[in-house]
C-alpha positions in Angstrom: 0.0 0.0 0.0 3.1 2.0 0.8 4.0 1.7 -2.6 1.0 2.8 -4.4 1.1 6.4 -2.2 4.4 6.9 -3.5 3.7 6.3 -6.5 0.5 8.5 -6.7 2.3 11.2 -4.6 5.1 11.1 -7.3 2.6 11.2 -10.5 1.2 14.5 -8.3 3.9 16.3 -7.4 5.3 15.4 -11.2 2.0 16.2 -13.0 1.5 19.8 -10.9 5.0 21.1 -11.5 4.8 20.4 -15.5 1.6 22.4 -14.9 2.8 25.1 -13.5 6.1 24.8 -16.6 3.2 24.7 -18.8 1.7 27.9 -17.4 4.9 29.8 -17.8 5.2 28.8 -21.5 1.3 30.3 -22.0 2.4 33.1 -20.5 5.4 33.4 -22.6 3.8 32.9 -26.0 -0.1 33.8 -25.7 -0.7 37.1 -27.8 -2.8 39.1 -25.6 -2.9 39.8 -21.8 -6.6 38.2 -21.4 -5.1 34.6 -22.9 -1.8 35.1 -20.8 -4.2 35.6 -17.5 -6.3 32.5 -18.7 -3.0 30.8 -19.0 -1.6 31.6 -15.5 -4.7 31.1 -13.6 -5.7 27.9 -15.3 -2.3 26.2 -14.9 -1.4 27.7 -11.7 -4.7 26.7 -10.1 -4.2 23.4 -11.1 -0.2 22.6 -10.9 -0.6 24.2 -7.1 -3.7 21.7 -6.4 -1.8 19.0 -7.6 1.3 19.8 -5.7 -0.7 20.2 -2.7 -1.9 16.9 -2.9 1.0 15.3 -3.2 2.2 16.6 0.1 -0.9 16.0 1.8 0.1 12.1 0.6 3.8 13.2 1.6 2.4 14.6 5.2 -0.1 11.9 6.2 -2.9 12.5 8.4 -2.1 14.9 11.2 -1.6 19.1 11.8 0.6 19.0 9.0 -2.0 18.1 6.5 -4.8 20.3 7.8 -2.6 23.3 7.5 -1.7 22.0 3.9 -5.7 21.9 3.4 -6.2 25.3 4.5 -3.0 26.7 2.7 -4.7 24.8 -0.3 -8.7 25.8 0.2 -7.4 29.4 0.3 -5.2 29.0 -2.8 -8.5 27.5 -4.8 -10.5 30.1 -4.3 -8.1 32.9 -4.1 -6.2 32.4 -7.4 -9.2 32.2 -9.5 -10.5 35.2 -8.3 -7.4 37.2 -8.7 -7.4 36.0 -12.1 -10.9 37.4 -12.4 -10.1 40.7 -10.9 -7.3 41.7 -13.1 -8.8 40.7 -16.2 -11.5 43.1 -15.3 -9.4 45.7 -14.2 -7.9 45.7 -17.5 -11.3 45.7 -19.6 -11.9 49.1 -17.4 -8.9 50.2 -18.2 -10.0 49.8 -22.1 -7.4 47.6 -22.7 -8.8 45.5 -25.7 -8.2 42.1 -26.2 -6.6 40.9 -29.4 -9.4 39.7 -32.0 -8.1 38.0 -35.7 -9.1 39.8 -38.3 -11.5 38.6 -40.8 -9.1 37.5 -43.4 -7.1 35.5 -40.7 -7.7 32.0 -39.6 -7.7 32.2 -35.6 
């Protein structure tokens, strides 16, 4: 049994870090700011959750792991809305988002 919770821990901790990689690359090469905030609060929501798990498999049951679930609830609900909130700062702002043109394929 020992075996399979490393195993699961290691596919979490694995899987959340090439998320959060994959994030930065969105970031990096996404045209607009609205897709690069898409791209950051998608990836980061998810490669944190999956990290987090991991170490609540890592910490076993105990104060450690109801800290990590706190430290993680917060995270879930926090970066999303952050996300949110600067994406409609910016539309206040006027910043528009980049739309092909008609002749483009998008």
């Amino acid at each position: 049994m020992e075996l399979v919770l490393t195993w699961i821990r290691d596919a979490c901790l694995i899987a959340g870090g090439l998320f959060v990689i994959c994030g930065s690359f969105g970031i990096l090469r996404f045209p607009d700011f609205y897709t690069r905030v898409h791209a950051a609060g998608v990836t980061e929501t998810a490669g944190v959750g999956l990290i987090f798990v991991g170490l609540l498999i890592e910490a076993g049951p105990g104060l450690t792991a109801i800290k990590l679930l706190i430290i993680l609830t917060f995270l879930f609900f926090t970066n999303p809305t952050s996300s949110h909130a600067l994406a409609k700062a910016a539309r206040h702002g006027q910043l528009k988002p980049l739309l092909a043109s008609r002749g483009e394929k998008s």
